[in-house]
N, C-alpha and C positions, 0 to 999 in steps of 0.2 A: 662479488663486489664488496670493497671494505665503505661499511657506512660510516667509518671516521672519515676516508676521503670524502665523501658526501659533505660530513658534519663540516670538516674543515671548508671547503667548496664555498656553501650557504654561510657561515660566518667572514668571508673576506669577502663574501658579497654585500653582506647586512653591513659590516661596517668600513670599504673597502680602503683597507690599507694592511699589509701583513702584520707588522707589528703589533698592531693592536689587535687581529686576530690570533696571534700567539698570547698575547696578555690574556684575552677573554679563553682560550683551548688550557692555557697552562705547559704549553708547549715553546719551543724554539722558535725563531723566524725561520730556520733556515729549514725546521722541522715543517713548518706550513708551506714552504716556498716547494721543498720535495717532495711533497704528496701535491698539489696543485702541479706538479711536473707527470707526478703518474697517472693520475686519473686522468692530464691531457692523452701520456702516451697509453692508455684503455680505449678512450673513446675518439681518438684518434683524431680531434680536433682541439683549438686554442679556445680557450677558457675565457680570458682574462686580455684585454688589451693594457699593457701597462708602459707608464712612464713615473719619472719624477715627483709628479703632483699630483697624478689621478690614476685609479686601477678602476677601470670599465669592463662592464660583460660584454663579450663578442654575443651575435645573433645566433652563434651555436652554444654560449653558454648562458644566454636568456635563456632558452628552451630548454636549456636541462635543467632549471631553475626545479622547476614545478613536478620532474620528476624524481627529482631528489628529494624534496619535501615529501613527495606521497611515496617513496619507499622508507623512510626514515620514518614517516607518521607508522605506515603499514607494519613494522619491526617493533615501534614502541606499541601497539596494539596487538600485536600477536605475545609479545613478552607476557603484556597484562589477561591475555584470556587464558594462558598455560598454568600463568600463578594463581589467577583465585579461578581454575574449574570451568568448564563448558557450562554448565546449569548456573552459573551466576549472572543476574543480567548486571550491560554495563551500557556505560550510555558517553558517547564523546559529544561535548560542548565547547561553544565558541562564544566568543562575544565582542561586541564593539569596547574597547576601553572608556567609555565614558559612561554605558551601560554598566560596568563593571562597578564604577563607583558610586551609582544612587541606586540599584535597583536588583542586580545579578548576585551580588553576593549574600545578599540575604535572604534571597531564591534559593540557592544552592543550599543555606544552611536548611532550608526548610525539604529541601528534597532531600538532605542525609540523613536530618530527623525521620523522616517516613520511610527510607529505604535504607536502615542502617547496613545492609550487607552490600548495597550496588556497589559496583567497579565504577567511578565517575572519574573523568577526564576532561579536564576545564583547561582552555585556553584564550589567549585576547591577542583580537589584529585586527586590523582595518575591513572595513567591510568590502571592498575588492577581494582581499585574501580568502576571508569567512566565505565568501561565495564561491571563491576556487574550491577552496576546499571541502566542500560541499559538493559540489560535481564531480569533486572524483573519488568521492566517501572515504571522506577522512572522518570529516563531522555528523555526526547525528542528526544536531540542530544547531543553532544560531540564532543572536539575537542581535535585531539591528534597525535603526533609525531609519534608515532610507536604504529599503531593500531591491537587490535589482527584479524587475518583472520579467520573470523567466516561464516559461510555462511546464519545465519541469521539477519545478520548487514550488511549495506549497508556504504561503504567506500569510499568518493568522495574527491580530493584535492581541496582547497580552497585557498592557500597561498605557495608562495615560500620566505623561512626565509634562506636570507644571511649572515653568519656569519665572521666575519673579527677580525682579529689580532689587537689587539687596544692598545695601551701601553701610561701611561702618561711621557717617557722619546722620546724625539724628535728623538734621534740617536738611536733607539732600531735598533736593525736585528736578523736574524734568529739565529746570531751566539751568540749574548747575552739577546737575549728577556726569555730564558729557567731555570733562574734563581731561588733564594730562593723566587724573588718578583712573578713569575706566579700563576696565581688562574687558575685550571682546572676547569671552570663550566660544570655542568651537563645537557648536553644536548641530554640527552638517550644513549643508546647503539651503536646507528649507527654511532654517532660523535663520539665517544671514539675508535671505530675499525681505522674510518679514521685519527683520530688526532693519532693514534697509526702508521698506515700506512705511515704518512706525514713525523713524525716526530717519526722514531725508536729509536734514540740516545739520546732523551730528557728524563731526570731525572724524576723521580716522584715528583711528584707536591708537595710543603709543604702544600699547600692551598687546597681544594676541598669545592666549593659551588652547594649550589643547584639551585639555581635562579640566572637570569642575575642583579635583580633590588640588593641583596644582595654583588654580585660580582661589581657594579658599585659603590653602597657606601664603599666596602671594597680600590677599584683602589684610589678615593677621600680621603681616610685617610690616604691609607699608599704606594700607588703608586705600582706600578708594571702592570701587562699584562695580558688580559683575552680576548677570545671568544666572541666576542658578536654582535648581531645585529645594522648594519648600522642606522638604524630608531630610535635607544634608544637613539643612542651616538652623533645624529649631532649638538645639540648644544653643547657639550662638542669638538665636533671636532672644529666645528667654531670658540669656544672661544679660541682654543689652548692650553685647560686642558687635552685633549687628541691624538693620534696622531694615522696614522693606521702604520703598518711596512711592507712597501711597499714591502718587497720579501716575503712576508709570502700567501700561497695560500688560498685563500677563498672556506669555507664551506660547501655544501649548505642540506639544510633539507625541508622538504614538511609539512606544515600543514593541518592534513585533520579532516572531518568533519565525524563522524559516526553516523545512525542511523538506528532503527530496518528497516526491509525489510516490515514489515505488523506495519505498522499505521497508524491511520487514519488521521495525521497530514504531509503528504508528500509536499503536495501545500503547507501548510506553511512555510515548513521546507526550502524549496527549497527557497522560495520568497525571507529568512531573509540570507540563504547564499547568495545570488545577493545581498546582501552588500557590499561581501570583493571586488567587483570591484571598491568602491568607495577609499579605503583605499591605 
C-alpha cells in the first residue's frame, strides 16, 4: 500500500474539497483526484460521495478512516525507532489543544530537560481522537479535560487549571462584564454546565472560541472578557492590559493524564508525569 494514497485520503477528508487538498499536498487537483481513484480501485469500494458543493465519506470510507491513521501513525513510528536505535526510549504524546496552550508545553520542555536523548512525539486533537488513538496505540499517553471512562485506560489527575474572569476594562463587574464584548471560550462541557449554573441570566455570547491563546489575541484587539487561566495572563495582569473582575467566582477544571492499562511503558509514563510538580 502507498501511504501517500492514505495521506492524500485523510487530507480531502479533513478538509473536504480537492482543491484545497492539492494546495495543502503541493500536488495537482487532478493528481489527488487520481490517487482517490486508485486506492477506491485497491479496496475495491467508493470513498467519497461527491457532488458540487459537498465531498462526504461513504460508510466504507468512514471506516477506513481510522485505519489509515493507525498505519500512517505506525510508519511515522517505526521511521523514528530505526533512526535513533532500539535502546533509545521514546514516548508518543497527545494532547487536548487547549491543554497545549496553558499547561503541555512547558511540561514537555521540562521532560526534554531531564531526558535529553528521549525520541518524543507530541501531537493535539480532540479528545474523541486522543482516545481512538490510544486504543489502538498509537499514543502512549494523553492529556485531557474530560476523559472517556473506559476501563482499559488508566485516568490519573495531573493539574488543577484555574480559570478567572479577566476583562481588559478596570470597572468591569458581574453586572456589565456580559456584554456584546464576552468571548465564551471553550473549555468542554463541564465549564459550559457551570458557567451556565453561575450565570443563568447571561445573554448568549456573540463571540465563541475554541482556544484560550485565540480568545487572548481576540481581548488585545478588540477588548472585552473571557475565561481564562491565571498562568496565561500574568503578565498581561502586571502590565495593567488586563484586569480580573473581582466578584466574578472562579472556575476550576482538573487536567488528567490517560493511558492504556497493559503497557509496557508504565515506569516511563509515570516518571515524565513527575514533572507537572515542577510547573
Amino acid at each position: 500500500m502507498d501511504l501517500e494514497l492514505l495521506r492524500t485520503f485523510l487530507e480531502v477528508n479533513r478538509v473536504r474539497h480537492f482543491g484545497r487538498a492539492a494546495e495543502a499536498l503541493h500536488i495537482t487537483q487532478a493528481a489527488v483526484s487520481a490517487r482517490i481513484k486508485h486506492l477506491e480501485t485497491i479496496v475495491g469500494v467508493q470513498l467519497f460521495n461527491r457532488d458540487r458543493r459537498d465531498i462526504r465519506l461513504t460508510p466504507e470510507g468512514n471506516r477506513l478512516v481510522r485505519y489509515a491513521e493507525a498505519l500512517i501513525a505506525d510508519w511515522r513510528k517505526a521511521r523514528q525507532d530505526v533512526a535513533m536505535g532500539a535502546a533509545t526510549q521514546q514516548l508518543t504524546v497527545g494532547g487536548n489543544p487547549r491543554l497545549w496552550d496553558i499547561l503541555l508545553q512547558e511540561w514537555l520542555h521540562q521532560v526534554r530537560h531531564a531526558h535529553p536523548k528521549m525520541g518524543i512525539l507530541a501531537e493535539s486533537h480532540s479528545p474523541e481522537i486522543l482516545t481512538r488513538r490510544l486504543l489502538d496505540g498509537i499514543l502512549d499517553v494523553a492529556f485531557m479535560l474530560e476523559p472517556a471512562q473506559l476501563e482499559v485506560l488508566r485516568i490519573i489527575p495531573v493539574a488543577d487549571v484555574t480559570l478567572h474572569l479577566v476583562s481588559t476594562d478596570l470597572t468591569a463587574t458581574l453586572d456589565s462584564v456580559f456584554g456584546p464584548d464576552y468571548v465564551m471560550v471553550d473549555w468542554g462541557l463541564a465549564f459550559a454546565l457551570e458557567h451556565r449554573r453561575e450565570f443563568p441570566d447571561a445573554p448568549e455570547p456573540h463571540t465563541r472560541l475554541a482556544q484560550a491563546r485565540m480568545a487572548l489575541a481576540y481581548l488585545h484587539e478588540f477588548g472585552g472578557a473571557a475565561y481564562l487561566p491565571l498562568r496565561m495572563v500574568d503578565v498581561e495582569l502586571a502590565e495593567g492590559h488586563l484586569f480580573t473582575v473581582s466578584d466574578a467566582p472562579v472556575i476550576g477544571r482538573t487536567a488528567y493524564a490517560v493511558y492504556p492499562v497493559r503497557t509496557t511503558k508504565t515506569g516511563l509514563i509515570k516518571e515524565v508525569l513527575g514533572h507537572f510538580k515542577a510547573i
